[in-house]
C-alpha positions as CSV (number, residue, x, y, z in Angstrom):
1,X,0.8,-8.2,-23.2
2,X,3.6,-6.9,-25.7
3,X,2.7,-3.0,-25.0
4,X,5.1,-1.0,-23.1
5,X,2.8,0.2,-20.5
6,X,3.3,2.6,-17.3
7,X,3.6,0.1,-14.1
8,X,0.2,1.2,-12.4
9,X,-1.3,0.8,-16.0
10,X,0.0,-2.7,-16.9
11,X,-1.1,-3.9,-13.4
12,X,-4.6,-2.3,-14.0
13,X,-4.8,-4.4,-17.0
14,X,-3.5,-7.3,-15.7
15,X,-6.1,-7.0,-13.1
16,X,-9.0,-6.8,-15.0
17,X,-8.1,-9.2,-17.4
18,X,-8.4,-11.4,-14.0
19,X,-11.2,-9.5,-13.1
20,X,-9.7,-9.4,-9.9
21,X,-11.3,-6.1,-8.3
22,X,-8.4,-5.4,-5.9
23,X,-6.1,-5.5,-7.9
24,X,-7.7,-2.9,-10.5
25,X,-8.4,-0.9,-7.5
26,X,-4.8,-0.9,-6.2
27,X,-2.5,1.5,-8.5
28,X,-5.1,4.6,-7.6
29,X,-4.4,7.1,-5.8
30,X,-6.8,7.3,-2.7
31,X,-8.2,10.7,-3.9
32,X,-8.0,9.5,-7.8
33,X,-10.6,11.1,-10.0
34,X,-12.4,8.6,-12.4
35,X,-14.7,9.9,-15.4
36,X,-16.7,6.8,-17.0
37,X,-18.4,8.6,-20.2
38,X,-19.2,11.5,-18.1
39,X,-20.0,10.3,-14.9
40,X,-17.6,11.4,-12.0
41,X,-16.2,9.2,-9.6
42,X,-14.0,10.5,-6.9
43,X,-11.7,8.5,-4.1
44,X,-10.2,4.8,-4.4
45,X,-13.6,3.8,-3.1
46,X,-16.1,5.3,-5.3
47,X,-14.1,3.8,-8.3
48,X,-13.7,0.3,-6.7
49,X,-18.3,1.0,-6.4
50,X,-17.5,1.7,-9.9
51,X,-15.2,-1.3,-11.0
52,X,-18.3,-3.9,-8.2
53,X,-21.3,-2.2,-10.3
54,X,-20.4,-1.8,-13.5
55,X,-17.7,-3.7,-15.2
56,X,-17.3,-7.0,-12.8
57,X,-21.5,-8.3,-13.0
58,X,-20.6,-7.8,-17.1
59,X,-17.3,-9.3,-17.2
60,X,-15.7,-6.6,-19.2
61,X,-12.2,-6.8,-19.6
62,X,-10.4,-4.2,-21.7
63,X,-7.3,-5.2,-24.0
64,X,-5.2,-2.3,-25.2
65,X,-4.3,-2.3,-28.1
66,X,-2.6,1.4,-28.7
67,X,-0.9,3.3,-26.1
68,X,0.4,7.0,-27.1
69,X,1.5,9.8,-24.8
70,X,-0.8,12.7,-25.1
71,X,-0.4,16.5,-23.2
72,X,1.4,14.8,-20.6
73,X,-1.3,11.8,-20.1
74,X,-1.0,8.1,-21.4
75,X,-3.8,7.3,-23.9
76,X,-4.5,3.5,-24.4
77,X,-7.1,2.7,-26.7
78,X,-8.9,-1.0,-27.8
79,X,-11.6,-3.2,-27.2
80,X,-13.5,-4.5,-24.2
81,X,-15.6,-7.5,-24.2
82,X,-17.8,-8.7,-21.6
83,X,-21.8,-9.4,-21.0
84,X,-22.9,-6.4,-22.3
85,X,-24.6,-4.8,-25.7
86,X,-22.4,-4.5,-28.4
87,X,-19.4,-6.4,-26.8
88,X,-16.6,-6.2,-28.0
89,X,-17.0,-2.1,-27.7
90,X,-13.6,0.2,-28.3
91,X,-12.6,2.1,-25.7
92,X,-10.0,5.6,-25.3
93,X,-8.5,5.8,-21.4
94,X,-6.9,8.5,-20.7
95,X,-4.6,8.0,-17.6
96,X,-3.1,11.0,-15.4
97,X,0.4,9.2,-13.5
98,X,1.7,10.8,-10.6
99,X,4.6,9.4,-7.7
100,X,4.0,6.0,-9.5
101,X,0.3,5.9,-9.0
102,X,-2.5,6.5,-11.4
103,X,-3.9,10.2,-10.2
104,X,-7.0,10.2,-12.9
105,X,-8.5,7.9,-15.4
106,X,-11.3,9.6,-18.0
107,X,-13.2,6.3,-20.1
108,X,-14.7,7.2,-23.4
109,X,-16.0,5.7,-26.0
């Protein structure tokens, strides 16, 4: 990837571009808030749930293709493609860093 992402970002997309589950769990924070078009997932265990239900049985992988910074969050934005209707689809994450980690993550579409 050519985009000059935040560490804990870049390894989040490295990791699901392997679809590797640990490693897209690994740069939260244990008490990281995740919003997935409006659903609310709280803790480093309710978003690995998250990452086992809904995005590794589909294979989606997302693959930035915009980063800006954005009221003090990072904003990456492109497509993800996987086993699912309409693939590709574009998505907006807006990511929340703190002390190297990523604090929040809110998925739109």
């Amino acid at each position: 990837m050519s985009m000059n992402l935040p560490k804990p970002i870049a390894d989040f997309v490295e990791a699901n571009a392997r679809l590797d589950i640990d490693g897209m769990s690994k740069p939260f924070q244990r008490d990281a808030v995740c919003i997935d078009n409006g659903k609310h997932f709280e803790g480093q265990a309710a978003i690995r749930q998250l990452f086992e239900e809904e995005v590794i049985p589909v294979r989606a992988i997302f693959t930035p293709d915009t980063v800006r910074e954005e009221d003090g969050n990072v904003v990456v934005e492109g497509p993800a493609h996987g086993d699912f209707p309409g693939s590709p689809l574009r998505f907006t994450y807006r990511f929340t860093l703190s002390d190297g980690t990523i604090e929040t993550l809110e998925i739109t579409l």
